[in-house]
Residue frames relative to the residue before (quaternion, step in Angstrom):
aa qw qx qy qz dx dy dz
X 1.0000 0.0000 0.0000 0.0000 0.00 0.00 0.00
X 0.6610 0.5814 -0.2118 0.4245 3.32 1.06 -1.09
X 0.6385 0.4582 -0.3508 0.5092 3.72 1.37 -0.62
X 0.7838 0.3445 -0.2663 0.4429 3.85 0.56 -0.71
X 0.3551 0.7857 -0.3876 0.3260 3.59 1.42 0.15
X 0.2559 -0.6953 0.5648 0.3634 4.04 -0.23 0.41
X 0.5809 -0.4578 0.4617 0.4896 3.94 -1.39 -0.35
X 0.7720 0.2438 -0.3544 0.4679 3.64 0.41 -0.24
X 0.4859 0.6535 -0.4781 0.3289 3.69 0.72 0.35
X 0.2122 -0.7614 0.6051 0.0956 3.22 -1.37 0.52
X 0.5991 -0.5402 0.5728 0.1452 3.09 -1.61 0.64
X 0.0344 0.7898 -0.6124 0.0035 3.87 -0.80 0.95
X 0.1248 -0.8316 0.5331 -0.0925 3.10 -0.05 2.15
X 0.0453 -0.7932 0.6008 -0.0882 3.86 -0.58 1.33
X 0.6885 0.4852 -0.4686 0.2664 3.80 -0.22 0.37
X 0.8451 -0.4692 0.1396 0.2147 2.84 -2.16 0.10
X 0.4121 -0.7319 0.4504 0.3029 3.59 -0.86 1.32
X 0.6911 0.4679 -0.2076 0.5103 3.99 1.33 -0.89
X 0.3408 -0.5410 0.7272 0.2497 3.06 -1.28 0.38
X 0.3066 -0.7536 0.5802 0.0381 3.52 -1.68 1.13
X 0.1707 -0.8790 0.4131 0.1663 3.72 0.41 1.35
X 0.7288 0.3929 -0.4204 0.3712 3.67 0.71 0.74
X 0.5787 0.5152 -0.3065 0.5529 3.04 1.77 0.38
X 0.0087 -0.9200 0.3437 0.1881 3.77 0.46 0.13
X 0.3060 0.6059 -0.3638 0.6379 3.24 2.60 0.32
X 0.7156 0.1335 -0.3564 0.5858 4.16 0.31 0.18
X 0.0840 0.7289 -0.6723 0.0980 2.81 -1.64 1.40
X 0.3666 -0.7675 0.4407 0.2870 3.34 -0.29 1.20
X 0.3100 -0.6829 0.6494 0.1259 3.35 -1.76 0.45
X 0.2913 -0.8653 0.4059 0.0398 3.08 -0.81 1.61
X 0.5999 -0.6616 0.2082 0.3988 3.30 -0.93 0.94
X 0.6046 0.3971 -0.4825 0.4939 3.88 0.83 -0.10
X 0.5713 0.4265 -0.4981 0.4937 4.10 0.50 0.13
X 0.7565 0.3008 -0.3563 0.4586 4.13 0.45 -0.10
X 0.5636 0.4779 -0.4937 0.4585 3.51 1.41 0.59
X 0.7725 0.4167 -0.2515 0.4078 3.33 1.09 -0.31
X 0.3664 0.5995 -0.4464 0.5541 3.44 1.95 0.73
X 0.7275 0.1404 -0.2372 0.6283 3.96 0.99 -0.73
X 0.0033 0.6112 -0.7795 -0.1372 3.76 -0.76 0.25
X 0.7699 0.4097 -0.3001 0.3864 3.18 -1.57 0.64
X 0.6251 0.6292 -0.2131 0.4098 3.23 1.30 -0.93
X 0.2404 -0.6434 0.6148 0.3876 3.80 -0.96 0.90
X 0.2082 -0.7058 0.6692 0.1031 3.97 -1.52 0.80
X 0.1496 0.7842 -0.6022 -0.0017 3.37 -1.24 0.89
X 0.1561 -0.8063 0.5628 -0.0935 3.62 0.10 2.34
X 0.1188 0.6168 -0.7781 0.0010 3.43 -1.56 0.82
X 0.4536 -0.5590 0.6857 0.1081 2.94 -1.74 1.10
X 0.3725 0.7788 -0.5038 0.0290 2.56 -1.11 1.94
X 0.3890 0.6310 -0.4173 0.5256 4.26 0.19 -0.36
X 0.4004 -0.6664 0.6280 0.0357 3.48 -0.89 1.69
X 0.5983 -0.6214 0.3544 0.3610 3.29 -0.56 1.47
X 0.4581 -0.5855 0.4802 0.4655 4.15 -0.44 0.78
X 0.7913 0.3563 -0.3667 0.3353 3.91 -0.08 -1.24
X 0.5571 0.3886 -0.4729 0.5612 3.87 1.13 0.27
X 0.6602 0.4854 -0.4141 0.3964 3.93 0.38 -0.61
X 0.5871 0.6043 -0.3009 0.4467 3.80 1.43 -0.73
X 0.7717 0.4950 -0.1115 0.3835 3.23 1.06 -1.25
X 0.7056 0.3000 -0.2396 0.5955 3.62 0.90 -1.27
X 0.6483 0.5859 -0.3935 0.2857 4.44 0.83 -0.89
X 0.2778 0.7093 -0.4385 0.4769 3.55 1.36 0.27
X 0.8526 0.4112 0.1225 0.2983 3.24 0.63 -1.73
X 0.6293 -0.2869 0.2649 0.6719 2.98 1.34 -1.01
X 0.4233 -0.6848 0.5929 0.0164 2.61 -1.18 1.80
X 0.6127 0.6027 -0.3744 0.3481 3.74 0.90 -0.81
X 0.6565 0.5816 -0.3325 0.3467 3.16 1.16 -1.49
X 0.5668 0.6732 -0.2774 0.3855 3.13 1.12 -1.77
X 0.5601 0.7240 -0.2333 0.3280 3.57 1.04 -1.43
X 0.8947 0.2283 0.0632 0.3787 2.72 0.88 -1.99
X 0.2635 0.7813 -0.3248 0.4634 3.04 2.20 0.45
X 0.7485 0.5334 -0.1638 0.3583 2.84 0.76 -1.99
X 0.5403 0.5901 -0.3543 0.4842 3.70 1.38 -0.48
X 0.6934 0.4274 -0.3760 0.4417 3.74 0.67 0.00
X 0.4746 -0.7448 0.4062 0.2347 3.63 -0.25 0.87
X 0.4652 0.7168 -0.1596 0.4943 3.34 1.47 -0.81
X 0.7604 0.2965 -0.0459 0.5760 3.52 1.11 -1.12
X 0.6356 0.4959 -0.2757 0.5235 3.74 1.35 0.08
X 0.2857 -0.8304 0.4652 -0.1107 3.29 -0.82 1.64
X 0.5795 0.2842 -0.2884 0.7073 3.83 1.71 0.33
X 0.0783 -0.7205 0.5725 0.3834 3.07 -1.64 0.69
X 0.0511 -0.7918 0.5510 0.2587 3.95 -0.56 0.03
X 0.1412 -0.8168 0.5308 -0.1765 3.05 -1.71 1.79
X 0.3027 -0.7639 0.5382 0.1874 3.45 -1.04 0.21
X 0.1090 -0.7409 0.6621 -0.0287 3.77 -0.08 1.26
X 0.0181 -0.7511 0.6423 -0.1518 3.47 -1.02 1.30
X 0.2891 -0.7173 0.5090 0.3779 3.85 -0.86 0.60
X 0.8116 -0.3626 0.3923 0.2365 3.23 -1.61 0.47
């Protein structure tokens, strides 16, 4: 990605921050393994997306909660970032 990238381009990084133990095809990707896919590289990760099986369960009910779930990092299962070169 980093070779066909322009200098002011940017990288739109979206996946999972958890690993999913009944799925062994999703495995999350930790943040010191996507610093060491860009070295050099300015990174900017937030944890976010309310774990689906809590977003499945409580979004029936309330969307607000879900809302305000999602604001705890703890409860957020993607990370989504911008990876930019130096």
């Amino acid at each position: 990605m980093l070779r066909v990238l322009k200098d002011d381009g940017a990288i739109l990084w979206y996946d999972y921050h958890l690993s999913n133990p009944r799925n062994p095809d999703v495995r999350g990707v930790k943040k010191k393994e996507i610093y060491a896919l860009f070295p050099g590289c300015s990174i900017n990760l937030q944890r976010i997306t309310l774990a689906p099986p809590l977003a499945r369960l409580l979004a029936p009910y309330s969307w607000t909660l879900c809302y305000f779930l999602e604001r705890l990092p703890w409860l957020c299962s993607h990370y989504l970032g911008v990876i930019r070169k130096r």
